[in-house]
SEDOMI-39460 format. One record per residue: residue in one letter; x negated, y negated, z negated of N, C-alpha, C, O in turn. Coordinates in steps of 0.2 Angstrom, whole numbers, plus 5000, padded with zeros to 4 digits. Example, Ala and Ser with C-alpha at 12.3 -4.5 7.8 and 13.67 -1.06 7.14 Angstrom:
a493450284961493850224961493450164961492950174958 s493650114965493250054964493650004961493349944960 
END
This chain:
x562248285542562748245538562648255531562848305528 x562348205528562448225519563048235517563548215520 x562948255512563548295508563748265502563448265497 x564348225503564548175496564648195491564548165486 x564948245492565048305487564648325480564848335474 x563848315483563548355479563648315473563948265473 x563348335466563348325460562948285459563148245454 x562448295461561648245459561648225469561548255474 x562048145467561648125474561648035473562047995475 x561148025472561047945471561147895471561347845468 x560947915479561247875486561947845485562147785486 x562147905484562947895485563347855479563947825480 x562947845473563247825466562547755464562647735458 x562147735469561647675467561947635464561747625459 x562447605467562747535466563047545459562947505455 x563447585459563947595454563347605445563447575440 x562847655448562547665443562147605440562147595434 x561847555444561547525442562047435439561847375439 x562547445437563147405434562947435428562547405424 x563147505426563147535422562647515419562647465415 x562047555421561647555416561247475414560847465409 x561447415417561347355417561847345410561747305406 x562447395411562847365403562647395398562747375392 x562247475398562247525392561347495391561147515385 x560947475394560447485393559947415396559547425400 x560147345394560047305400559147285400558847255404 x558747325396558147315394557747385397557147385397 x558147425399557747485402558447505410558547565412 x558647435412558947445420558347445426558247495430 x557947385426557447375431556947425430556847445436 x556647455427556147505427556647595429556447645433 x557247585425557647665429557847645436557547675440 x558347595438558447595446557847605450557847645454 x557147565448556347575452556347665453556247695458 x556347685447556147755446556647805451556347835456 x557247805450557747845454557847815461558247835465 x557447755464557647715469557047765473557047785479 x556447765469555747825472556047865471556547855475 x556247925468556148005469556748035471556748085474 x557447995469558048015469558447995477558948015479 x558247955479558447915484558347965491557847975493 x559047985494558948025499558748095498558448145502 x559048095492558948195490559648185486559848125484 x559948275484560448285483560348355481559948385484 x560748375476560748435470561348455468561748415464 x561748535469562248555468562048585460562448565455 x561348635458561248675455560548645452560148615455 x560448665444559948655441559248665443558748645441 x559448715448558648725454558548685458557948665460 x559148685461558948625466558548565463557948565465 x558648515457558648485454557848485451557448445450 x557748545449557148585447556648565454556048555452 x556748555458556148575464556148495466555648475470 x556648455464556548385464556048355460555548325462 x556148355454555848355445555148375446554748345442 x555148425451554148445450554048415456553548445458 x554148395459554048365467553648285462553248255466 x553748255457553648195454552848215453552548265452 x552548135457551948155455551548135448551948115444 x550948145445550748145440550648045440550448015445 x550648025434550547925434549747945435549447995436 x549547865435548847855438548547875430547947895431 x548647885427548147885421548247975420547948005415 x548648025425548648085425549048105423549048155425 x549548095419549848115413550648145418550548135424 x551248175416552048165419552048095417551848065413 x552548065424552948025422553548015418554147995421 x553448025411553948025408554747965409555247975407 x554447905411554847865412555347865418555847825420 x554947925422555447965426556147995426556747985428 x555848055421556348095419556748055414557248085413 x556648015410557047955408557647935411558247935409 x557347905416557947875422558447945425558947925425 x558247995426558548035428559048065423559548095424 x558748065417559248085412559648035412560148055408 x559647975414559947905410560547935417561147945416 x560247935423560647955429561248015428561848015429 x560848075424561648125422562248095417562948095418 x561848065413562248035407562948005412563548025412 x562547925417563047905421563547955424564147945424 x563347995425563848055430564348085426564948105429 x564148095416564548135413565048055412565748065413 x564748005410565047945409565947945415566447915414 x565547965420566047905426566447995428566848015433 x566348035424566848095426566548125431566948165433 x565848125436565748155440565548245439565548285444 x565448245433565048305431565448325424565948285421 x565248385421565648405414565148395411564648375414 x565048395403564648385398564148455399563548445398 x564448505400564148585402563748575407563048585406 x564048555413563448555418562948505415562448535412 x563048455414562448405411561848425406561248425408 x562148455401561648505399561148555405560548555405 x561548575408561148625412560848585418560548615422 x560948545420560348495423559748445419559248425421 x559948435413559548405408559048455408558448425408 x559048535406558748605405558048585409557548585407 x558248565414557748575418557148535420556748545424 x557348475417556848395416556648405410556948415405 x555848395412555348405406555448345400555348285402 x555548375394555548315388554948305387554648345383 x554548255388553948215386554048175382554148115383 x553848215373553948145368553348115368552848145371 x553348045365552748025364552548025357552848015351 x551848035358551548045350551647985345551647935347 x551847995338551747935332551047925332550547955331 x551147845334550247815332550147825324550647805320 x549447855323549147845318549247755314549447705317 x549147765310549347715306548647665306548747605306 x548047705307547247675310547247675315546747645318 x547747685318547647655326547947585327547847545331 x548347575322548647495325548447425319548747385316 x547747445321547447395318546947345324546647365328 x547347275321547047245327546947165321547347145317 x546247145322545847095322546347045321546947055322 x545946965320546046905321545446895327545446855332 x545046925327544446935332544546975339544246965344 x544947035337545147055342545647005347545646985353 x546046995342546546935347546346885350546546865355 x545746835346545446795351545046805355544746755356 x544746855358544346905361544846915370544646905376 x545746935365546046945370545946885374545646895380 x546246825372546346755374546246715377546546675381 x545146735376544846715380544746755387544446725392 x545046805386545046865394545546855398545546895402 x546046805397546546765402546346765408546046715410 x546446795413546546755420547146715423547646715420 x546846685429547746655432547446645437546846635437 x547846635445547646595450547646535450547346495454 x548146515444548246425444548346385438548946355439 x548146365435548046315428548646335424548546365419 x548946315426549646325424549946385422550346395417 x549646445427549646535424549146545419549246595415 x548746505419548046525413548746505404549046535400 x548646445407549046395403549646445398549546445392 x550146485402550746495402550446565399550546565393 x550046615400549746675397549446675391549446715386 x549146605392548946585384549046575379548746575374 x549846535382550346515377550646595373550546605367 x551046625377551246675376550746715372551046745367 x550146735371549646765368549846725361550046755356 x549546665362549646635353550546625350550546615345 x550946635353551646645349551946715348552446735345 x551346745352551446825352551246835344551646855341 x550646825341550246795336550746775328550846805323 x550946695332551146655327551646665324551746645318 x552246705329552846725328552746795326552746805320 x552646845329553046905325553346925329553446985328 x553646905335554146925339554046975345553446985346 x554447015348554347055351554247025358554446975361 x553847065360553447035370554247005374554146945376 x554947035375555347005376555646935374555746895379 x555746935366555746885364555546815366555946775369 x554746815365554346755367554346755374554146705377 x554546805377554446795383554946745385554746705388 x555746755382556246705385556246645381556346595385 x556046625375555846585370555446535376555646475376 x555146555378554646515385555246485387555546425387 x555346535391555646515399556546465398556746425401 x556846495391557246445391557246385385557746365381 x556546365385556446325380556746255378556646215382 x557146245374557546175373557046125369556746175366 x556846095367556646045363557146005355557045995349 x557745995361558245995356558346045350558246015344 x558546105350558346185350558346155342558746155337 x557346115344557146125337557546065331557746085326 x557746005334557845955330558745995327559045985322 x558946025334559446045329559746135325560246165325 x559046145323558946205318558746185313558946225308 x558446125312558146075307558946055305559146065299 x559246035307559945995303560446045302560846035297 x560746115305561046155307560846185297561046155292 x560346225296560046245292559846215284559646245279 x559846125285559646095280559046125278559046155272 x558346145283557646125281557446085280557546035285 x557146065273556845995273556245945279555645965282 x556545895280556245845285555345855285554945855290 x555145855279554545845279554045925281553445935280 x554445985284554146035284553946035294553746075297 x554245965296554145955301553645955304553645985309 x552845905300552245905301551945945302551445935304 x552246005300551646075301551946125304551546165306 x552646145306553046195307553546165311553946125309 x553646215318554146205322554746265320554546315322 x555446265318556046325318556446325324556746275326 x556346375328556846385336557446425334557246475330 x557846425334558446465332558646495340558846475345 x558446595337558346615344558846645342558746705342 x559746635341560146655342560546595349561146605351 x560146555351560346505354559946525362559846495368 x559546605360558946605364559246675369559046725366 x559646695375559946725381559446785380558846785382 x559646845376559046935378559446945384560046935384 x559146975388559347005394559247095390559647135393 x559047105386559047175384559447185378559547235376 x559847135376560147115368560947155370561447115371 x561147225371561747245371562247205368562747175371 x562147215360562747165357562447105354562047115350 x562747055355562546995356562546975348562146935346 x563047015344562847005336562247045335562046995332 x561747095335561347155333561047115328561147135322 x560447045330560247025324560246925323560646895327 x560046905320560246845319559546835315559446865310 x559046765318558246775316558146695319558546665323 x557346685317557346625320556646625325556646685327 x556346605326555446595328555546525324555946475323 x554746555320554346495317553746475318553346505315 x553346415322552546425324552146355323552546305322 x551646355322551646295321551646235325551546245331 x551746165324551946125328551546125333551746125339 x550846115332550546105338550746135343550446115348 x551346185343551346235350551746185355551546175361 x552346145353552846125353552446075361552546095366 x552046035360552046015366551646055373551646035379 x551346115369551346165375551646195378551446225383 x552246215374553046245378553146185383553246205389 x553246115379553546075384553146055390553446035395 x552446055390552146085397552246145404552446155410 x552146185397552546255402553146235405553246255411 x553546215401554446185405554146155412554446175417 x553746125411553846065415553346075422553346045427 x552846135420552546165426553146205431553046215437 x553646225428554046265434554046345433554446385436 x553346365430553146435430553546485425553346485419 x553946525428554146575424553546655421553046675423 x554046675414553646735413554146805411554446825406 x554046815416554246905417553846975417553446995421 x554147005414553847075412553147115414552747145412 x553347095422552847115426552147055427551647065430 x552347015424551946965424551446935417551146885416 x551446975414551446965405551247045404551347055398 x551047085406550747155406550047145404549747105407 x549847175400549147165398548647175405548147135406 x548747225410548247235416548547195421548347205427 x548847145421548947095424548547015422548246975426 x548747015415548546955412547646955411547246905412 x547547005409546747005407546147025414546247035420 x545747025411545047015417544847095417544747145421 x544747095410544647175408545047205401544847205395 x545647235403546047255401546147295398546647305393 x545547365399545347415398544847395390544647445386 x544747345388544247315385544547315376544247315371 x545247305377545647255374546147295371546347345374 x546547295363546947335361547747325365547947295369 x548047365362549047355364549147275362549047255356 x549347235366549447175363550247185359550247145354 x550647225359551047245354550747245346551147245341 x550047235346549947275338549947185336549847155330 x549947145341550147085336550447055332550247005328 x551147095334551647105328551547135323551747115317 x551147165324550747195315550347165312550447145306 x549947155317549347095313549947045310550147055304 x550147005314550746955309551046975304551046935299 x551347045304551747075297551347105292551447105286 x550747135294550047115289549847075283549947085277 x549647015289549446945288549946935284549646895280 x550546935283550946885279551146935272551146905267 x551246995274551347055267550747015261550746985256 x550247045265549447035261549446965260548946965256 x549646905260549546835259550046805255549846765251 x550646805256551246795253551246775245551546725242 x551046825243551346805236550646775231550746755225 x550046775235549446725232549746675236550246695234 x549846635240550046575244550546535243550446475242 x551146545243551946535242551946505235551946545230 x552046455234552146425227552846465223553346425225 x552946495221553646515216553946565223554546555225 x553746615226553846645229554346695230554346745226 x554846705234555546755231555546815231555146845234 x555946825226555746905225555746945231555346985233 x556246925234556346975242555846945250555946945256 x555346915246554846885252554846945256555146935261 x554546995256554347045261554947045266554847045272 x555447055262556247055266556146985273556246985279 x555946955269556146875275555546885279555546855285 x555046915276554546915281554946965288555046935293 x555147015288555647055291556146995294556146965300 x556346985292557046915294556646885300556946885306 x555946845299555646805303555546855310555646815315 x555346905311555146945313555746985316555647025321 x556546955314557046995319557047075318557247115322 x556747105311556847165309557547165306557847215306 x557647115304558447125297558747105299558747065302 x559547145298560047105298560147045295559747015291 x560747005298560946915295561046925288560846885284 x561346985284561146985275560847015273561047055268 x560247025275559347035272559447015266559746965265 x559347065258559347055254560147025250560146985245 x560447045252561247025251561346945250561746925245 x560946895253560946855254561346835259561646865263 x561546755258561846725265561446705271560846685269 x561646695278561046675283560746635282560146655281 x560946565280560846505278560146485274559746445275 x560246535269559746545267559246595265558946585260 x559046635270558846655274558346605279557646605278 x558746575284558146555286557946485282557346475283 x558346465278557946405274557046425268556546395268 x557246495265556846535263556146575268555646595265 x556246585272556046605279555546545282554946555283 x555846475283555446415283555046385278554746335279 x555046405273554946385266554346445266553846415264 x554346505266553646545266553246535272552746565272 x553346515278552846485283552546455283551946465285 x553146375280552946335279552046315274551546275274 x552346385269551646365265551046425269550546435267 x551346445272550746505276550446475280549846495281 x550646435284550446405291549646365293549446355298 x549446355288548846325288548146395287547646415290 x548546425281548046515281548046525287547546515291 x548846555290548946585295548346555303548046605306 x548346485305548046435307547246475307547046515311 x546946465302546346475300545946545302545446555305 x546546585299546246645302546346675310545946715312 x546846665313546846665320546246625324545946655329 x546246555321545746545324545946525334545546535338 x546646495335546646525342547146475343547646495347 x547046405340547646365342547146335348547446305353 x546546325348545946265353545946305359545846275364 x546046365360545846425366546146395372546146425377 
END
């Protein structure tokens, strides 16, 4: 008969735990329930040894290393227990003791240097089983690019894409009409994060060029959703091993626009690098003690004249 009692027992606390951690942490729920649903699942722990012989019982990931994102979840699992009164903050500590801390190293500053050539290198290593997966992977790759935005972001930016969206960010904001022919503004406060705890945190928009606009509304219209596990570099690509973090394209983009900015931008603001941050969903809504409004008016205003640079050097709207 298992023993409901124990301290550390899973089993007994899944359901409960996995509300929780879907409120405290909605962007690192599905990856901790997976981990504790393997190692934790049908074991139980009075004492920091007991616990200990679970912990090393983990096997090493495929690339050899601990699995740190184990011991994550399992810390994320005590935390719940001190949370819901199951445990004291004392014991916590002394089961924490016993779960190895694996931090991860600061990349070098020379390591996240990634190409225009690199990225469309990436682009072309697309696989899919079906026109529509090629299609849908490739979109995501050049708004990964164009935007700035975080692999999340653009992911939902897709899948709940409005059209309307855009015509009314355009009047919402008073961007001028004519910045339409070259630039599309999404107002991704209109845009559902599944990982966004507090739904104030930032206030941003996605800006890319128009040509994307009716390959979003393709992808709508294919049916094809994109999820995390589906948008993985060793998933999307042929040779993945071949290919940089597609994370660093967030760099290349804020790069790209630092280094460009104030040669290109006619009459350029003083706090451009700021807005480049704003575009990007780094800044709070009063980035440079400004108001939102303007913000994103100033924000579409430096795209608008980047977007044809930006265009050139990518290289990666025909892909």
């Amino acid at each position: 008969m298992v023993d409901s009692t124990a301290k550390i027992h899973y089993g007994r606390d899944r359901e409960e735990y996995a509300k929780w951690i879907q409120r405290e942490s909605p962007s690192l729920a599905r990856d901790y329930i997976n981990k504790l649903n393997k190692y934790l699942w049908g074991k139980k722990a009075n004492t920091p040894e007991e616990l200990r012989r679970i912990v090393d019982s983990i096997p090493l990931t495929s690339a050899g290393t601990p699995d740190r994102k184990a011991y994550l979840a399992i810390r994320s699992y005590i935390n719940f227990l001190v949370a819901t009164g199951r445990i004291r903050k004392s014991e916590a500590i002394d089961f924490k003791a016993v779960i190895p801390n694996i931090k991860t190293k600061a990349r070098p500053e020379s390591a996240k240097v990634i190409s225009a050539e690199d990225i469309r290198e990436i682009i072309k290593d697309v696989k899919g089983s079906r026109p529509e997966v090629i299609h849908a992977r490739k979109l995501y790759l050049k708004l990964l690019a164009f935007t700035g935005l975080r692999a999340d972001e653009v992911r939902e930016l897709m899948n709940q894409f409005d059209p309307k969206v855009l015509d009314n960010t355009f009047k919402a904001f008073g961007i001028p009409e004519e910045y339409r022919e070259k630039i599309a503004v999404y107002d991704m406060e209109r845009v559902k994060l599944p990982q966004r705890k507090h739904q104030t945190k930032r206030g941003y928009i996605a800006v890319f060029p128009v040509e994307l606009v009716e390959d979003l509304k393709k992808f709508k219209a294919s049916g094809y959703k994109l999820r995390k596990d589906n948008t993985y570099k060793r998933t999307m690509l042929k040779h993945p091993e071949r290919h940089k973090d597609l994370a660093l394209f967030r760099k290349f983009f804020q790069n790209f626009m630092n280094d460009n900015v104030m040669s290109t931008v006619p009459n350029p603001p003083a706090d451009a690098m700021h807005l480049i941050e704003f575009l990007q969903g780094r800044a709070p809504k009063n980035v440079g003690g400004r108001n939102y409004r303007w913000n994103v008016q100033n924000a579409a205003r430096i795209y608008y004249h980047m977007v044809d640079k930006l265009k050139e050097e990518l290289g990666i709207l025909e892909l």
